[in-house]
C-alpha positions in Angstrom: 144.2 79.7 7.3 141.0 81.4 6.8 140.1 84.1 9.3 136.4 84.7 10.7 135.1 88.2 10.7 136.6 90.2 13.6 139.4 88.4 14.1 143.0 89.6 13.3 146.0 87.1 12.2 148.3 86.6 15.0 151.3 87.9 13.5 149.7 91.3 13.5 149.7 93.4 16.5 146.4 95.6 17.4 148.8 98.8 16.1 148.6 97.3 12.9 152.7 96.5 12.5 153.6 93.5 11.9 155.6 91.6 14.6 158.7 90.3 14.0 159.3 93.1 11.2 162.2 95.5 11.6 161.0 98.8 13.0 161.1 101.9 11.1 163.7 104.4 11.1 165.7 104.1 13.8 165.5 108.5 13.5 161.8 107.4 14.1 162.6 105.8 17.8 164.1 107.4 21.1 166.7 105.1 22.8 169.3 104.6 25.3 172.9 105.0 23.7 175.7 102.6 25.1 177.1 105.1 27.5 173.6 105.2 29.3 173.0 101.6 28.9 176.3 100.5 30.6 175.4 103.2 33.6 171.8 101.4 33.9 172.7 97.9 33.7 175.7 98.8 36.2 173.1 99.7 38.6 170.7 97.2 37.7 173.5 94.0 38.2 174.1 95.6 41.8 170.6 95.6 42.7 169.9 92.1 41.2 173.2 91.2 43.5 171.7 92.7 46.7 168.6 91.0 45.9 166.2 93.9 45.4 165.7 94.0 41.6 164.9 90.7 39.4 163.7 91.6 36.1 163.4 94.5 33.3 162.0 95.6 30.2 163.0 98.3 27.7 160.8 100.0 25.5 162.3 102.4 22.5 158.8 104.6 21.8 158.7 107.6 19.5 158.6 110.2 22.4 161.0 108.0 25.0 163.0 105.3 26.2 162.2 103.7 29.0 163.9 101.3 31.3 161.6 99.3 33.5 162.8 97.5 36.9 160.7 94.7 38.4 160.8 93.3 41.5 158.9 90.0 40.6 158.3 89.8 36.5 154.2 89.3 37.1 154.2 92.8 38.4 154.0 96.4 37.9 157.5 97.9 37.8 159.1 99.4 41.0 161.2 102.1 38.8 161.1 103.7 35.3 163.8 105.2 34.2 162.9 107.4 31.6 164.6 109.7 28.5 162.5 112.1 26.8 164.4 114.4 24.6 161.4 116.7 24.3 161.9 117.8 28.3 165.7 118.4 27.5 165.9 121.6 27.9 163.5 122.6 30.3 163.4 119.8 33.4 166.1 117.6 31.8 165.9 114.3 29.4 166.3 111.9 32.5 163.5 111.0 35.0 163.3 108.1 37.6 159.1 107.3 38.3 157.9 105.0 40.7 155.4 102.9 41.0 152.6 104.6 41.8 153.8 107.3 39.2 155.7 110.0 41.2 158.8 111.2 39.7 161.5 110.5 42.3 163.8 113.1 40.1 164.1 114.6 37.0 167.5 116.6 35.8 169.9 116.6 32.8 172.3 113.9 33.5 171.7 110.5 33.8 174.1 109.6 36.5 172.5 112.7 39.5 169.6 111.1 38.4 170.3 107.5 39.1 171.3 108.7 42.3 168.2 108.5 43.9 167.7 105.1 43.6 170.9 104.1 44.1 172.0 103.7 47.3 175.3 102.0 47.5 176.6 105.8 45.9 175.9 107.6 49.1 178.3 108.5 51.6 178.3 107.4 55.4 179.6 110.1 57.6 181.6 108.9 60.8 
């Protein structure tokens, strides 16, 4: 297949890797390790259950992993749950953002974070 000037062969993303390839070094990516993933899905079958939450996405970038929740898949995610290693120390690796991009809350463990966006945790005084 010959390719007219300007255009780029499909199997080539804009970034210039190659789709389908295998990543580079997995050192070279931040992700979600099982222990977080079980606590994120956890939350996210409850929510699909209750009828709030229909679809996600995950991205593994070089600075973060984030964990994307949709409400309908055509549209801009309701939550982000985020891990950036590089705010560890100072505001904590874990952040939940909204939609409109305010950070709901920020701390160093996963499950305080989760917290406030999970409902069915809280406690109903008599």
């Amino acid at each position: 297949m010959t390719l007219g000037p300007g255009e780029i062969d499909p199997s080539q993303s804009p970034g210039g890797e190659r789709l389908g390839a295998p990543p580079g070094p997995a050192a070279a990516r931040v992700t979600f390790d099982r222990r977080e993933l079980n606590r994120i899905f956890g939350l996210y079958g409850r929510k699909v259950a209750e009828g709030e939450w229909r679809d996600y996405a995950i991205d593994f970038l070089k600075d973060r992993a984030v964990f994307s929740v949709f409400r309908r898949a055509s549209e801009v995610p309701i939550y982000r749950i985020e891990k950036n290693p590089r705010l560890a120390r100072r505001q904590g690796a874990y952040s939940v953002i909204s939609a409109t991009g305010l950070i709901v809350r920020r701390g160093h463990e996963l499950d305080r974070v989760l917290r406030a966006i999970d409902r069915s945790l809280s406690l109903v005084a008599n």
